[in-house]
C-alpha positions in Angstrom: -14.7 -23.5 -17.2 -18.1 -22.8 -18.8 -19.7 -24.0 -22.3 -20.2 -20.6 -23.6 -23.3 -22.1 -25.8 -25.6 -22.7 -23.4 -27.9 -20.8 -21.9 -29.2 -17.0 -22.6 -27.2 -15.2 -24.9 -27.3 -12.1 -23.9 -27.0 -12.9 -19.8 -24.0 -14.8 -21.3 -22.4 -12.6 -22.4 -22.7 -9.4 -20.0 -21.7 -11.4 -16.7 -18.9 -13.4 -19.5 -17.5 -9.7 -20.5 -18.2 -7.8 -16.9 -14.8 -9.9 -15.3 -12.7 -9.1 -18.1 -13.3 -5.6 -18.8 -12.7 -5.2 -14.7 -9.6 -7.1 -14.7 -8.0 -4.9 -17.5 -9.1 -2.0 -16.1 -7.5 -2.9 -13.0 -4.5 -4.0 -14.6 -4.0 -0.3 -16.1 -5.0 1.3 -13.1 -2.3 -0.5 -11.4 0.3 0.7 -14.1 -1.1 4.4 -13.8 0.0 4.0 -10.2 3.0 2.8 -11.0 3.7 5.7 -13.0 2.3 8.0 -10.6 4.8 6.1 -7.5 7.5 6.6 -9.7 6.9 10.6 -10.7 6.2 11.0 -7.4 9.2 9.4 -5.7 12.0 9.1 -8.0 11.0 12.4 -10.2 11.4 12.9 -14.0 14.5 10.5 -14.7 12.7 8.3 -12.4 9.6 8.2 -14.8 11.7 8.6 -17.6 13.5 5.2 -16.8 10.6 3.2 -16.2 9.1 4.1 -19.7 12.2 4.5 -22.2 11.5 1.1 -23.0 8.0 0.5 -22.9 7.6 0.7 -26.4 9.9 -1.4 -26.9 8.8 -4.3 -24.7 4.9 -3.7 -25.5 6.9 -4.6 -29.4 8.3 -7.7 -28.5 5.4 -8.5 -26.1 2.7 -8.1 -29.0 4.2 -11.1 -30.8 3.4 -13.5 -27.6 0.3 -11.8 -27.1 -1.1 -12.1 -30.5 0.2 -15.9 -30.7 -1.8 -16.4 -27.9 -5.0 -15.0 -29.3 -4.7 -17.6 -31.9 -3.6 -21.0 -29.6 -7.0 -19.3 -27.2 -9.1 -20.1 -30.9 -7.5 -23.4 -31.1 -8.4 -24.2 -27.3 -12.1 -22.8 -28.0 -13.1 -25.2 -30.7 -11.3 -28.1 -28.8 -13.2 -27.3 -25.8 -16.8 -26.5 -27.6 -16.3 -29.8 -29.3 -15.6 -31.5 -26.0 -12.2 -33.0 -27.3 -10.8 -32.4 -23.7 -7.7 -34.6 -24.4 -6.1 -33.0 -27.5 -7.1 -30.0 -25.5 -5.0 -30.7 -22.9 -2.0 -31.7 -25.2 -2.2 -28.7 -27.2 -2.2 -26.4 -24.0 0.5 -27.8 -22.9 2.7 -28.1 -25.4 2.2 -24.3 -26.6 2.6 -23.1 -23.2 5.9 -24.8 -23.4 6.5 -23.3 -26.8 5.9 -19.5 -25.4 7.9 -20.0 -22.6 11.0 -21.0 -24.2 10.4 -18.5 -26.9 9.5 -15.8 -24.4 12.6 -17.1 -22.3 15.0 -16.7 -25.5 13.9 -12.7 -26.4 14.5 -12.1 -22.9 18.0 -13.1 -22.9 18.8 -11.6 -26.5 17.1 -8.9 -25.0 19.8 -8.0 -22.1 22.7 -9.4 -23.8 21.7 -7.0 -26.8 20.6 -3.9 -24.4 23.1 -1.4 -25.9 21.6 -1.8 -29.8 18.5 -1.7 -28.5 19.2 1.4 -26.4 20.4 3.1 -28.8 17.7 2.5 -31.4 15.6 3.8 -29.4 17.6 7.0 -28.3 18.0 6.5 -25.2 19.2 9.8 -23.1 22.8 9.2 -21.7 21.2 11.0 -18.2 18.9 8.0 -18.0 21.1 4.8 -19.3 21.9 3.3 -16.2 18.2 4.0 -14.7 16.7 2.6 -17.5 19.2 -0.9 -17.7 18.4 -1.4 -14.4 14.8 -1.4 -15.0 14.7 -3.5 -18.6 17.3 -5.9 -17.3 15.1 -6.9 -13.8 11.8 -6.8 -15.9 13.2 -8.7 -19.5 14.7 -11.8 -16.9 11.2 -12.3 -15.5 9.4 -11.2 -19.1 8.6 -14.7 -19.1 6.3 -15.0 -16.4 4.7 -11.3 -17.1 3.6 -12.7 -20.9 2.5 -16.1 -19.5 0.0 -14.2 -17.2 -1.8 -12.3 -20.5 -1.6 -16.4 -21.6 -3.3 -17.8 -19.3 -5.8 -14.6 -19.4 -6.2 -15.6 -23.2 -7.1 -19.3 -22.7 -9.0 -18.8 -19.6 -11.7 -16.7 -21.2 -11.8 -19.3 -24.5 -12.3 -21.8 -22.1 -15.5 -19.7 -20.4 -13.7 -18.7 -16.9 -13.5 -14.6 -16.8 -13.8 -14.6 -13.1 -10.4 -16.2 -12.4 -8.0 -13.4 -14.6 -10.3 -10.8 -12.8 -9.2 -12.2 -9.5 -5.9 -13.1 -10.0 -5.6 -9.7 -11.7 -6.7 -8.0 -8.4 -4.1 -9.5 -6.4 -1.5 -9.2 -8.8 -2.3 -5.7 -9.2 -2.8 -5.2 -5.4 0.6 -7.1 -4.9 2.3 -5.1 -7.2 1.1 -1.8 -5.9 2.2 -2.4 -2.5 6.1 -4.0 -3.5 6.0 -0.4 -5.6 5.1 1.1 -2.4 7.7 -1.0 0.0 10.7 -0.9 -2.6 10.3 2.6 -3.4 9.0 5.1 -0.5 10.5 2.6 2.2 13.8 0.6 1.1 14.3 3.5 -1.5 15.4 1.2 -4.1 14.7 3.2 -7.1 13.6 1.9 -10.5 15.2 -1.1 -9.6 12.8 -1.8 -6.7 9.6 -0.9 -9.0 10.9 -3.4 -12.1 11.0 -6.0 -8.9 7.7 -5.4 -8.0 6.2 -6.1 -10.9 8.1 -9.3 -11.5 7.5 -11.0 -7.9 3.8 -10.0 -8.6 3.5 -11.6 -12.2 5.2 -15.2 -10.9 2.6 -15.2 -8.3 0.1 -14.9 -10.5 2.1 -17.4 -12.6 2.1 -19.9 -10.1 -1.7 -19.3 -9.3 -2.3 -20.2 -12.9 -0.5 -23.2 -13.1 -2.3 -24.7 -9.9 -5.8 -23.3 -11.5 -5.4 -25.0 -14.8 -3.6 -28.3 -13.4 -7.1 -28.4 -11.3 -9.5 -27.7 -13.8 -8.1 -30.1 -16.4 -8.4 -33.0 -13.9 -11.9 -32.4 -13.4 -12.6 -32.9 -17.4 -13.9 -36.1 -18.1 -11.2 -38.2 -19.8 -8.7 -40.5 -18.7 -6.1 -39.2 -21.2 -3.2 -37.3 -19.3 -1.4 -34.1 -20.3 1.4 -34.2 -22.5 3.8 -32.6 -25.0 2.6 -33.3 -28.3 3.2 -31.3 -31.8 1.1 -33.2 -33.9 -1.8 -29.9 -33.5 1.2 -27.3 -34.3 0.3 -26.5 -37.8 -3.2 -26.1 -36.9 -2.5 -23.8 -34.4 -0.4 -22.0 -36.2 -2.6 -21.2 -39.1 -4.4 -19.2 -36.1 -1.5 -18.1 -34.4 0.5 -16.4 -37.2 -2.1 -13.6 -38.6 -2.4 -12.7 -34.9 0.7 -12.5 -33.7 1.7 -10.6 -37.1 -1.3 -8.3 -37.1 -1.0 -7.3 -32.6 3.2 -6.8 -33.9 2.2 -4.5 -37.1 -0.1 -2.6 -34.5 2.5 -1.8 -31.9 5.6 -1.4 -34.3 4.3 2.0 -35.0 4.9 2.9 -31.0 7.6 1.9 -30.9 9.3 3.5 -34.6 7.8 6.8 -32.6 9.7 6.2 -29.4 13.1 7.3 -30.5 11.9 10.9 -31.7 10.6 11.1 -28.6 13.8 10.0 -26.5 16.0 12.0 -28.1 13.5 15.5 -27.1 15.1 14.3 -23.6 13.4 12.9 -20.7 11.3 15.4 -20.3 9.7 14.4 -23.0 9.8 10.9 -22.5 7.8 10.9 -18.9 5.2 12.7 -20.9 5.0 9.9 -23.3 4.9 7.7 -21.2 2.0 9.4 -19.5 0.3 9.7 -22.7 0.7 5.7 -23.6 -0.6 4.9 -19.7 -3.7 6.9 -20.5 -4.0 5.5 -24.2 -3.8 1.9 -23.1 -6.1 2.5 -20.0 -8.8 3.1 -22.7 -8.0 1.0 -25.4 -8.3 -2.3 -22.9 -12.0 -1.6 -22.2 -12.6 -2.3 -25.9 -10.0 -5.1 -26.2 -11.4 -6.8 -23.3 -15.0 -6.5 -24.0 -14.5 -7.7 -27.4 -12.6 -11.1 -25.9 -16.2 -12.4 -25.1 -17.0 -12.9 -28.8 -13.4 -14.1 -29.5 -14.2 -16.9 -27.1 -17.9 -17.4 -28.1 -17.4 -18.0 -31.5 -14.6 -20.8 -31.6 -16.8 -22.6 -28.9 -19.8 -22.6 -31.6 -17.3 -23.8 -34.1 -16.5 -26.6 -32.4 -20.0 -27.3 -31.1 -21.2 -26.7 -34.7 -23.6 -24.6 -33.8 -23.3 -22.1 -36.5 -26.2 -20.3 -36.5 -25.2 -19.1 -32.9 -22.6 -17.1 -34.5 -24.5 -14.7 -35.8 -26.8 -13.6 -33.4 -23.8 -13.5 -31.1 -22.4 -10.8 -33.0 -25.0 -8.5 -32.8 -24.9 -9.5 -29.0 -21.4 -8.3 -29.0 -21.8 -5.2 -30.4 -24.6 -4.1 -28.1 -22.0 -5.1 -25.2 -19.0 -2.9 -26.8 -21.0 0.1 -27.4 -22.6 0.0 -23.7 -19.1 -0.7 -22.1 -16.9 1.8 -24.3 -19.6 4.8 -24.1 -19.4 4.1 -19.8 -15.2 4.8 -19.9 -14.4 6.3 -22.7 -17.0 9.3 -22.5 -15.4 10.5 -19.3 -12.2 11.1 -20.1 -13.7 12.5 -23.4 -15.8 15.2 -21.8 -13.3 15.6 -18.6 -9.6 15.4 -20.1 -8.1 17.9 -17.8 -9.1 16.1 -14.2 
């Protein structure tokens, strides 16, 4: 963990963002291949099965993820104001908090399938594919949201090299249980939705033993435990987040069910579409996350005047990392 204060700004920053634009990069390339295992081996129902729902989930999973921009503010200013031991607390107790409440929408999630199915139009051809996916994928949807967690309070707490390693052997682990399941054991979508949920509570696990480390080494004697008395605070954080990252996705997924109901056909090309759209869209969320974690470390630091030079900081770094992948695809969109 790093005091993101310190030092040259602009160094900061750059080898601070490098990690986490990589690590989402990798973490879309991964689901490209996915995508590209799936056309490939099970064909268009295949696809179509895999990504019926991914609006859907990205819906629900915007909720956790926003709420977890705004507990990553709360563990910034702890941290830059070296209050290590309500820091540790407050982790704690809202990682408990999202996993019960990640826990609970995956249940309602399966127990509820057929609504949900057929809200968003899903093609009778496909049904059975597709539960078979969302029902393997919403029971472990707990570990999969904790990991974009842990990448969230990571980088507020100065560490972009771990998420970019762990998010290379996730990725790397996924790829090749996508690989085994599918093109060997021939377990269908079934086999791909397993994949990527042995992969994620690896990861899960990794993070647990990184952050049980790190929090030792912090120097107080205070130990770890559940405590709600920081709940409002964080929530005053938490809320616009969550609410803005859900008001951003819900038009996906209000889209989804015109698309479904064109057939699979044109589902696997929406899903295509949405791969390629959130292969691009990470670099700048990504790059962005250095200022996100920069600014609530000044806050707590009270070093305010910091802020504002970091902006500009920030903006240089956005423009040079979206101009180096987004102009690509931009000038090349047929290859």
């Amino acid at each position: 963990m790093r005091d993101l204060t310190k030092g040259n700004i602009y160094k900061t920053f750059l080898v601070f963002a490098l990690p986490l634009v990589f690590s989402g990069v990798l973490s879309q390339m991964y689901g490209i291949v996915d995508s590209v295992i799936a056309g490939q081996y099970l064909g268009e129902v295949g696809l179509a099965a895999t990504g019926v729902s991914a609006p859907f989930i990205t819906f629900i999973s915007s909720f956790i993820w926003g709420y977890s921009s705004g507990v990553s503010i709360s563990a910034g200013r702890l941290f830059g104001a070296k209050d290590y031991g309500r820091l540790k607390n407050m982790v704690l107790t809202q990682c408990c908090i999202i996993v019960a409440a990640s826990l609970l929408l995956g249940g309602l999630s399966i127990l509820l399938h057929k609504p949900i199915f057929r809200l968003i139009q899903v093609d009778a051809a496909i049904w059975e594919e597709s539960f078979r996916y969302f029902a393997v994928y919403m029971a472990g949807f707990f570990l999969i949201v904790m990991n974009v967690v842990f990448i969230h309070l990571s980088s507020a707490l100065g560490a972009s090299m771990v998420p970019f390693v762990l998010s290379l052997v996730s990725g790397l682990l996924n790829v090749a249980g996508n690989i085994l399941s599918v093109a060997v054991l021939d377990m269908g979508v079934l086999g791909i939705s397993l994949a990527t949920v042995v992969s994620a509570a690896v990861t899960f696990l990794a993070y647990v033993v990184y952050f049980i480390r790190e929090f030792r080494k912090l120097p107080t004697e205070e130990k770890a435990r559940i405590s709600f008395a920081d709940c409002k605070w964080v929530l005053s954080f938490s809320l616009p987040t969550s609410l803005q990252q859900a008001t951003m996705y819900f038009a996906t997924m209000a889209l989804s069910p015109m698309v479904n109901a064109l057939g699979p056909s044109a589902t696997a090309s929406y899903t295509v579409t949405n791969r390629i759209f959130e292969f691009n869209s990470t670099v700048f969320y990504n790059s962005s996350r250095a200022l996100g974690s920069y600014v609530p470390q000044c806050i707590g630091a009270k070093k305010y005047t910091s802020i504002k030079k970091g902006f500009w900081v920030a903006c240089c770094n956005l423009c040079f990392f979206c101009f180096r992948f987004l102009l690509p695809p931009c000038c090349f969109p047929s290859r």
